[in-house]
PASEBA-1860 file (N, C-alpha, C; in nm, 3 decimals):
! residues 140
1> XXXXXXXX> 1.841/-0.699/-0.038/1.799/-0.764/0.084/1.667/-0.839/0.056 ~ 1.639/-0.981/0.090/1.550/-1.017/0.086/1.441/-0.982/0.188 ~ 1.331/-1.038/0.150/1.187/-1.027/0.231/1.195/-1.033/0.345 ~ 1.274/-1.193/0.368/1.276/-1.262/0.495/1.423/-1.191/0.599 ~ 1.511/-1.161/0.482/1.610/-1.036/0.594/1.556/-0.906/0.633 ~ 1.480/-0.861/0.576/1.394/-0.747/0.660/1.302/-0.723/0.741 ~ 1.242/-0.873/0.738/1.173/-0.893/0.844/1.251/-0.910/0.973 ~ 1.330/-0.991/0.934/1.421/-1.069/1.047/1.476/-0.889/1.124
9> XXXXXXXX> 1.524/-0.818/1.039/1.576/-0.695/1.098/1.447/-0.587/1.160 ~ 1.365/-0.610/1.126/1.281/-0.525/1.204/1.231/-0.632/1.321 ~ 1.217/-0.738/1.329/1.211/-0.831/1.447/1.281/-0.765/1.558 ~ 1.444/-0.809/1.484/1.519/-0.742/1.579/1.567/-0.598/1.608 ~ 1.497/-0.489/1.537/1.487/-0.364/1.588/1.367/-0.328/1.722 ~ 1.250/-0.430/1.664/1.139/-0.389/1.751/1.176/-0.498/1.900 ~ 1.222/-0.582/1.915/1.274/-0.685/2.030/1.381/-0.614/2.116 ~ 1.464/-0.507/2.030/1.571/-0.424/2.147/1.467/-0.356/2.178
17> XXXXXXXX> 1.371/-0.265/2.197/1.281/-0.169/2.241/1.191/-0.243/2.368 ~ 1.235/-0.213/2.481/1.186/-0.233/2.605/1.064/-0.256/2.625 ~ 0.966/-0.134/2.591/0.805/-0.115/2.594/0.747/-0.095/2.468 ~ 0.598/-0.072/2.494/0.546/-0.079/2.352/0.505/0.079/2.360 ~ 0.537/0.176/2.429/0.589/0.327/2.438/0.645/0.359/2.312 ~ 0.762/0.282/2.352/0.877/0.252/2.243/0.891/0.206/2.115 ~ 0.777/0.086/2.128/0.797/0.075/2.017/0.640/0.180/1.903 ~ 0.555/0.205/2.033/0.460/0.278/1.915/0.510/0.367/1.860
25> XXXXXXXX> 0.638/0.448/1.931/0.660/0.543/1.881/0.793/0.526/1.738 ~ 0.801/0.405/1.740/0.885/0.355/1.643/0.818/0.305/1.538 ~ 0.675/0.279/1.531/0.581/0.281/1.426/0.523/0.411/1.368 ~ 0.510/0.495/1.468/0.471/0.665/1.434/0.616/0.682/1.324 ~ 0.724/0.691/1.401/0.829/0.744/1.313/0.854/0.693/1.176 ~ 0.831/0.561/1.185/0.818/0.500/1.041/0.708/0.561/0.930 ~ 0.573/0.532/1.004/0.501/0.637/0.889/0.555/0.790/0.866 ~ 0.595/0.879/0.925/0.608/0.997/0.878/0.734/0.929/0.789
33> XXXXXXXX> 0.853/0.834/0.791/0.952/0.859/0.714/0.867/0.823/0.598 ~ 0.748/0.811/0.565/0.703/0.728/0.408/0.738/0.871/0.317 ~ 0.753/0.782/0.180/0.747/0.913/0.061/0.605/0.961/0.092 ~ 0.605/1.107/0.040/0.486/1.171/0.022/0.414/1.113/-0.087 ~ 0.298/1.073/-0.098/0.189/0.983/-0.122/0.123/1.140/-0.240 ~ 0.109/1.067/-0.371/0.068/1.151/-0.496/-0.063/1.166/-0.460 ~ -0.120/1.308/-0.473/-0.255/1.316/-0.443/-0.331/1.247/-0.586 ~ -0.286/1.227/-0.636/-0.325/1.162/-0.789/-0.428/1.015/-0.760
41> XXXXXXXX> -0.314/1.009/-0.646/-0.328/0.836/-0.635/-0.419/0.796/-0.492 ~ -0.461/0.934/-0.494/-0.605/0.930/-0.327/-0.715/0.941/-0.371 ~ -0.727/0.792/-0.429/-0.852/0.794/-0.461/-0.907/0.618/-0.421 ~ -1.077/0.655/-0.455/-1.125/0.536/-0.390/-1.064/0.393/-0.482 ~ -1.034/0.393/-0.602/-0.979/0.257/-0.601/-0.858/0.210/-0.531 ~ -0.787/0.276/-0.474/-0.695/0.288/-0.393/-0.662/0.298/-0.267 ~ -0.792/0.283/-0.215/-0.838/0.283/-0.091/-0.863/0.119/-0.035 ~ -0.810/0.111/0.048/-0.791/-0.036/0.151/-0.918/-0.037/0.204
49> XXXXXXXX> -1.000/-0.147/0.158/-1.152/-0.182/0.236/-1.099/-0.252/0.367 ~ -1.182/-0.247/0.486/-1.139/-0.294/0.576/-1.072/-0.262/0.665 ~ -1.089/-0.114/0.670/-0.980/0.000/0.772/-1.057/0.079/0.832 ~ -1.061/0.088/0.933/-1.140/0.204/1.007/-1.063/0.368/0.966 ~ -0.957/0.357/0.942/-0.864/0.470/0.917/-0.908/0.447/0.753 ~ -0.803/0.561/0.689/-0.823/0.565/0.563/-0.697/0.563/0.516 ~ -0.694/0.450/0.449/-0.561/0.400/0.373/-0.544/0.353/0.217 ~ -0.466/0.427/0.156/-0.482/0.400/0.059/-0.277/0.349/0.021
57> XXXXXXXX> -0.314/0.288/-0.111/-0.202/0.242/-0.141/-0.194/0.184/-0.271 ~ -0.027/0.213/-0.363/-0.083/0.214/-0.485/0.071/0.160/-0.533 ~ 0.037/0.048/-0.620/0.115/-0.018/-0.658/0.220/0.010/-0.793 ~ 0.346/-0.007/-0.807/0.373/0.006/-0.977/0.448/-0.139/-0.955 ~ 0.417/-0.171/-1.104/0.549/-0.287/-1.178/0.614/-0.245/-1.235 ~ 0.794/-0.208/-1.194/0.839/-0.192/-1.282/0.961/-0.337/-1.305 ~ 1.044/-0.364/-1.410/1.156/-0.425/-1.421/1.165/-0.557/-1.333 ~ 1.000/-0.614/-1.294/0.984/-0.737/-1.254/0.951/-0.725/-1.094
65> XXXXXXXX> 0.965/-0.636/-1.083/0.936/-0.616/-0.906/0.784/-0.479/-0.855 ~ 0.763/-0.531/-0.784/0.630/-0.471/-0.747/0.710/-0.303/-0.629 ~ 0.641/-0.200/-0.646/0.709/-0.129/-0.568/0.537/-0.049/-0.519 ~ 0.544/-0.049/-0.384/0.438/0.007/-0.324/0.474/0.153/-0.274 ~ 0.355/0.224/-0.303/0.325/0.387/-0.191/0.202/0.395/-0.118 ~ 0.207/0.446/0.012/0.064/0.405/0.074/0.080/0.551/0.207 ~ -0.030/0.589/0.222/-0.068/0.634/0.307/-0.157/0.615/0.445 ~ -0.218/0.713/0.509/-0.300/0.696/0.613/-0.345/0.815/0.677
73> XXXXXXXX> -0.451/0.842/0.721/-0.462/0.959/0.820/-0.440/0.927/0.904 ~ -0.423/0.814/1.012/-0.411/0.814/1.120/-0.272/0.738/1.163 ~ -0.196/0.783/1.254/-0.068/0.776/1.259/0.025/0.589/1.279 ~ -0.050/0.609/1.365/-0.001/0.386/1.426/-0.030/0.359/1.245 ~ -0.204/0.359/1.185/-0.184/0.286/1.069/-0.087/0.379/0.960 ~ -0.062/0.478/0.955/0.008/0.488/0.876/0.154/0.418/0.889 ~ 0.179/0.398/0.983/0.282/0.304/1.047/0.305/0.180/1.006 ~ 0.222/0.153/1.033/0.169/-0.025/1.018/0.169/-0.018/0.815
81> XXXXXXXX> 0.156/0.072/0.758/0.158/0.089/0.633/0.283/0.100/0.595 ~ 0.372/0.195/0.646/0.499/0.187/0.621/0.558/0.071/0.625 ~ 0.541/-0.007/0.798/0.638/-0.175/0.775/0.600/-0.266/0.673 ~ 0.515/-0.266/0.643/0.482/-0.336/0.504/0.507/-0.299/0.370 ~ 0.533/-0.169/0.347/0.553/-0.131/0.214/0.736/-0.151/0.223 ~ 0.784/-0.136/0.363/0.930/-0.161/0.371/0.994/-0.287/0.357 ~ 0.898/-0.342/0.387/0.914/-0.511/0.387/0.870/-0.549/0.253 ~ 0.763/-0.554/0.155/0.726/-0.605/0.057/0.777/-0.545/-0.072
89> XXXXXXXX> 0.779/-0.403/-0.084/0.814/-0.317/-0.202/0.958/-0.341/-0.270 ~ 0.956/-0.338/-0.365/1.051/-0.360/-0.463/1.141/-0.538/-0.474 ~ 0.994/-0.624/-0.483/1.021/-0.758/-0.460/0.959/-0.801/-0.566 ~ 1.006/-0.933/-0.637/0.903/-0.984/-0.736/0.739/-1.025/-0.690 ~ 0.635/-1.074/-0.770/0.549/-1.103/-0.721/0.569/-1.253/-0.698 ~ 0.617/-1.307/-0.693/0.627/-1.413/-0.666/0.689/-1.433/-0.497 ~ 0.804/-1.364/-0.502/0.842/-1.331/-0.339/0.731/-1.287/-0.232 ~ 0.659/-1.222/-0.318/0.531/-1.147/-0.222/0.467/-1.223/-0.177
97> XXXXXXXX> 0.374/-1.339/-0.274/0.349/-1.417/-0.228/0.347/-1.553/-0.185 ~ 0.475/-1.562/-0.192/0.541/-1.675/-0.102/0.634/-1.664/0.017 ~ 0.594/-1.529/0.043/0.674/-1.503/0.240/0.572/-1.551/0.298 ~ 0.603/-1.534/0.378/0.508/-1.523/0.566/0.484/-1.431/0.604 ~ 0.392/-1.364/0.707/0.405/-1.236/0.709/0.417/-1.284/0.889 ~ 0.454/-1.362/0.964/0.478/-1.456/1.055/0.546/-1.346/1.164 ~ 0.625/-1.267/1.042/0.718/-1.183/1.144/0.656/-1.030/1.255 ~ 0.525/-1.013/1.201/0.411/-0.939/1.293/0.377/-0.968/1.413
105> XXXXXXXX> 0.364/-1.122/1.380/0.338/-1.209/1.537/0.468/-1.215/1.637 ~ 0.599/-1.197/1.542/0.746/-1.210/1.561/0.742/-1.087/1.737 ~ 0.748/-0.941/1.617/0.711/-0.832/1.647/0.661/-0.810/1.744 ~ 0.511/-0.872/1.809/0.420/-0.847/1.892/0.315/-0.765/1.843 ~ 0.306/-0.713/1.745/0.238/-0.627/1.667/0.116/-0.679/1.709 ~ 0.076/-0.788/1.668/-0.079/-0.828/1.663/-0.115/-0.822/1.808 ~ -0.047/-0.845/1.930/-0.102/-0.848/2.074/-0.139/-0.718/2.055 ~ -0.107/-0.618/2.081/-0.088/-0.480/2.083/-0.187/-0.371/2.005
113> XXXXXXXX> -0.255/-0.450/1.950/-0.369/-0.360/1.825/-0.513/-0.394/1.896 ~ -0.573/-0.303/1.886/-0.732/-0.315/1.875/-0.792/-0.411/1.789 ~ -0.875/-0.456/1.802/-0.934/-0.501/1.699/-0.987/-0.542/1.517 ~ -0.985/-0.358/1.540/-1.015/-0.270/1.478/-0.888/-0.258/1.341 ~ -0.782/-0.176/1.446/-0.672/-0.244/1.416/-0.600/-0.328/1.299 ~ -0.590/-0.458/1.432/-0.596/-0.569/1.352/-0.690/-0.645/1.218 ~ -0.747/-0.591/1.216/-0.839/-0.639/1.113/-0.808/-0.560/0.975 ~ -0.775/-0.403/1.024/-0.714/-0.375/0.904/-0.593/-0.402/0.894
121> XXXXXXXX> -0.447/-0.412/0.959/-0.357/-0.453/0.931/-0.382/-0.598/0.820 ~ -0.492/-0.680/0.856/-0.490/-0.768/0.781/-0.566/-0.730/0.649 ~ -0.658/-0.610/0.626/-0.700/-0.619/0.466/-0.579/-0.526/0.393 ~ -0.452/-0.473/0.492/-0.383/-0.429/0.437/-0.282/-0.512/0.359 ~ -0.228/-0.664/0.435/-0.154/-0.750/0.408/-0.193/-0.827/0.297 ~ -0.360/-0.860/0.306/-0.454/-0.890/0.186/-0.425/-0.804/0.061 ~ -0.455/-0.702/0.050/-0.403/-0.589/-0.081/-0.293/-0.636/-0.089 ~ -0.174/-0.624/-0.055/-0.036/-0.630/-0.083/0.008/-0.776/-0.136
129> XXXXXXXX> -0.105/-0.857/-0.117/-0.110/-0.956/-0.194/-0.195/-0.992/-0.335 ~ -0.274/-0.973/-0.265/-0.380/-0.930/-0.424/-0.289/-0.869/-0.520 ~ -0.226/-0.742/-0.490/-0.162/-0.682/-0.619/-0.016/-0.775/-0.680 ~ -0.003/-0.905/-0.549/0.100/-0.944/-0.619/0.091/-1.040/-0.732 ~ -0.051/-1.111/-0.659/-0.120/-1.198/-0.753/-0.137/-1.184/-0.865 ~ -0.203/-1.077/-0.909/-0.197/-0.938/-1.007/-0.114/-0.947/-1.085 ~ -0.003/-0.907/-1.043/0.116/-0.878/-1.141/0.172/-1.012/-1.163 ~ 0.187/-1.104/-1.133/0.222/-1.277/-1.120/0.167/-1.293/-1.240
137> XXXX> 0.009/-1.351/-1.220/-0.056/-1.345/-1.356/-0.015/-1.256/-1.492 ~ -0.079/-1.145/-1.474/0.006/-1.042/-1.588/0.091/-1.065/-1.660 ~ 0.232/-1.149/-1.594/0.354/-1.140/-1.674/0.316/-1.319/-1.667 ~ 0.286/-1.390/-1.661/0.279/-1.564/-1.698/0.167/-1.552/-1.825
END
């Protein structure tokens, strides 16, 4: 499945959901489904600047595609961590950074956040690019 079909499908998962009741609680559920996060890998280089919460997240390359694990203590961002690692992980770097991430605004996501929030959702989207950049370079 591409980038842009999983976006498109969580568009339209979060657009059937009536309220944002509904849908926070469909961002809660997403973070708990994340893999359990290696305590190996909770550490400060791995840590997302720009979060009021504490998020960390940690990249591998394998076989040309970038595959992300990420955590959170606090539940919405661990959430907001999950749709992105669901959406971006196991994509080339090149796909990474040549989506949109358009489909947040799709979502309603961004009305719906604090500030606070929002600001880290965005140094989170920032990382997830950085590391794609990363690995882009690397292999050119």
């Amino acid at each position: 499945m591409t980038i842009q079909e999983k976006q498109k499908e969580l568009v339209e998962e979060f657009n059937a959901l009536l309220d944002w009741e509904d849908k926070y609680a469909e961002i809660i559920k997403m973070g708990r489904n994340l893999s359990p996060f290696p305590e190996e890998h909770r550490t400060e280089k791995n840590k997302i600047q720009g979060c009021q919460s504490q998020v960390w997240i940690f990249p591998e390359f394998n076989d040309g595609k970038v595959h992300f694990h990420a955590d959170s203590d606090a539940m919405i961002v661990k959430g907001l961590i999950a749709i992105l690692v669901k959406v971006y992980s196991g994509h080339t770097p090149e796909e990474i950074t040549q989506s949109s991430n358009d489909f947040l605004t799709e979502m309603g996501i961004a009305n719906h956040l604090s500030p606070t929030r929002k600001n880290g959702l965005g140094a989170m989207l920032k990382q997830i690019q950085l590391y794609a950049v990363a690995f882009n370079a690397m292999n050119n």
